[in-house]
C-alpha positions, 0 to 999 in steps of 0.5 A: 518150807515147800511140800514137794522135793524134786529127784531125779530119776537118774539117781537109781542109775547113779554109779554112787547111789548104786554103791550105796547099801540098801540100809544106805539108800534109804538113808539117802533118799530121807535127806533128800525128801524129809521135812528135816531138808530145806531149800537150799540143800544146805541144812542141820539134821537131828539124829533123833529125829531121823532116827525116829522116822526111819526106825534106825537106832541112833548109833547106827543112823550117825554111822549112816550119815557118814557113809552116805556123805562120804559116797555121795560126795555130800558135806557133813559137818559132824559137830554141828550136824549140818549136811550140804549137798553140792548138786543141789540146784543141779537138780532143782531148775531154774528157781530166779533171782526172787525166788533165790533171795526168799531161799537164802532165808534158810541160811538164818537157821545154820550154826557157823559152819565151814560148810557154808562157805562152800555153799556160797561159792557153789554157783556153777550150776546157777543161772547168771542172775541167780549166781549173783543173788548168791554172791550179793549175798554171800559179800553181804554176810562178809562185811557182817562176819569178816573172817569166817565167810569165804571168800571168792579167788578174786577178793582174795587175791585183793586180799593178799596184795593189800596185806603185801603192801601194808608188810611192804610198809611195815618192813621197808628196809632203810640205808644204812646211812639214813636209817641210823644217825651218830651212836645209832638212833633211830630215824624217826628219833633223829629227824624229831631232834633236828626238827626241833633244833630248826629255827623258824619252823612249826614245832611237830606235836606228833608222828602220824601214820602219813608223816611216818610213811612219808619219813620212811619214803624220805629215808629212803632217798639220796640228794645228789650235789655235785656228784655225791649222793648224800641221804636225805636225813643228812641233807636236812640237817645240813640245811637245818644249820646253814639255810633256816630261818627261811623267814618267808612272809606270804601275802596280808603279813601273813608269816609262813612257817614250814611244818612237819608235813611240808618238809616230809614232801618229796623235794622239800629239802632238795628246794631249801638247798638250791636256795628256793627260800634264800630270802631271809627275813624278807616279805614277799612283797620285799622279795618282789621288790629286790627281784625287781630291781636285780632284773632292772640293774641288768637293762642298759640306759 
């Protein structure tokens, strides 16, 4: 706690002060200078005590207090008993970022207050390093009390697009076509049902939050064939009956078998219908081997 408290001698000539009763005045000048105010110009007050150092009943010292805020254009939270006075650092010069971050420590003694939110945006009349002394601060007090300390337009912007997106997701609208099969199921229902009718394929133990987005990107979509647009749900269960087993072999022996996150890609599907994986039960070695010999059947001896 410094021994010393700066006013300005303007304050005599300030059109609010001047506003002020006597009995205000003084009221006024005890918060700017007593042992109750700390460095910060954002502290809890006691009645009491104030009561006690002025000779003020403490009726007539609470009526006071909101008087003198409501002049002076001062914060005061009256279930706590917190006042912030916004000028603050107009008054008290450059302090420097050092100084700033040992200040800060003041704020361990203020009960949760909307008060200290203004006070961390309060940087306008900070200098650049001390403004971001306090805004490190005030993200830091963020991270620890989510929800209850404010924060810049900026991040709240971030805020509100990042909210937009998660909405976006939960309530994309589907197609009609797609978003309901026969009798009305539901998507997600419907692609389960044909996932586990497929022949050759890794079953699908659960729906995660990446598979349920992709679905929803998928239901979305039509594939084109021969100038009909036909959903993406549809097309899948057209391939279902017609191209699986795809039965392609990788390299080593190694059997590859489509799983729930590959035919949730983009153009899964599209590739399964042009007849990309049109090799049955062949290896790759197998498959190589026939497109070679296609390749040769077409060369004049």
């Amino acid at each position: 706690m410094e021994k010393f408290r700066k006013i300005h001698p303007r304050i005599w000539t300030d059109e609010r002060f001047r506003a002020l009763e006597p009995e205000h005045k003084l009221l006024a000048m005890y918060f700017l200078t007593s042992s109750q105010t700390n460095r910060i110009g954002l502290f809890r007050v006691s009645i009491g005590m104030a009561a006690e150092d002025i000779g003020y009943p403490c009726h007539t010292l609470a009526m006071g207090i909101a008087r003198v805020c409501d002049t002076l254009r001062w914060g005061f939270d009256d279930s706590v008993k917190v006042i912030f006075i916004p000028n603050w650092w107009k008054y008290h010069g450059v302090i420097g970022p050092k100084t700033m971050t040992g200040y800060l420590r003041d704020l361990e003694d203020i009960p949760q207050t909307p008060l200290i939110d203004k006070f961390l945006l309060n940087t306008g009349d900070l200098s650049k390093s001390e403004a971001l002394i306090l805004d490190t601060h005030r993200k830091g007090m963020a991270r620890v009390y989510r929800g209850l300390v404010a924060q810049s337009p900026k991040e709240k912007e971030k805020e509100k697009e990042k909210e937009k997106e998660k909405e976006k997701e939960k309530e994309t609208p589907l197609p009609p076509s797609a978003a309901l099969a026969v009798a009305g199921e539901p998507i997600e229902s419907r692609f389960l049902a044909l996932w586990k009718s497929a022949s050759g394929v890794k079953p699908i133990a659960s729906m995660s939050v990446k598979r349920k987005t992709a679905l929803r990107g998928r239901a979305n979509e039509s594939l084109v064939n021969e100038g009909i647009s036909i959903p993406w749900i549809d097309a899948l269960e057209w391939a279902i009956e017609h191209k699986f087993p795809l039965g392609f072999s990788g390299t080593a022996g190694r059997v590859w078998l489509p799983d729930g996150d590959w035919i949730l890609r983009p153009d899964s599907v599209l590739k399964i219908i042009e007849g990309k994986y049109d090799c049955g039960a062949m290896t790759a070695a197998q498959a190589r081997e026939q497109k070679t010999k296609e390749l040769l059947d077409g060369i004049p001896f």
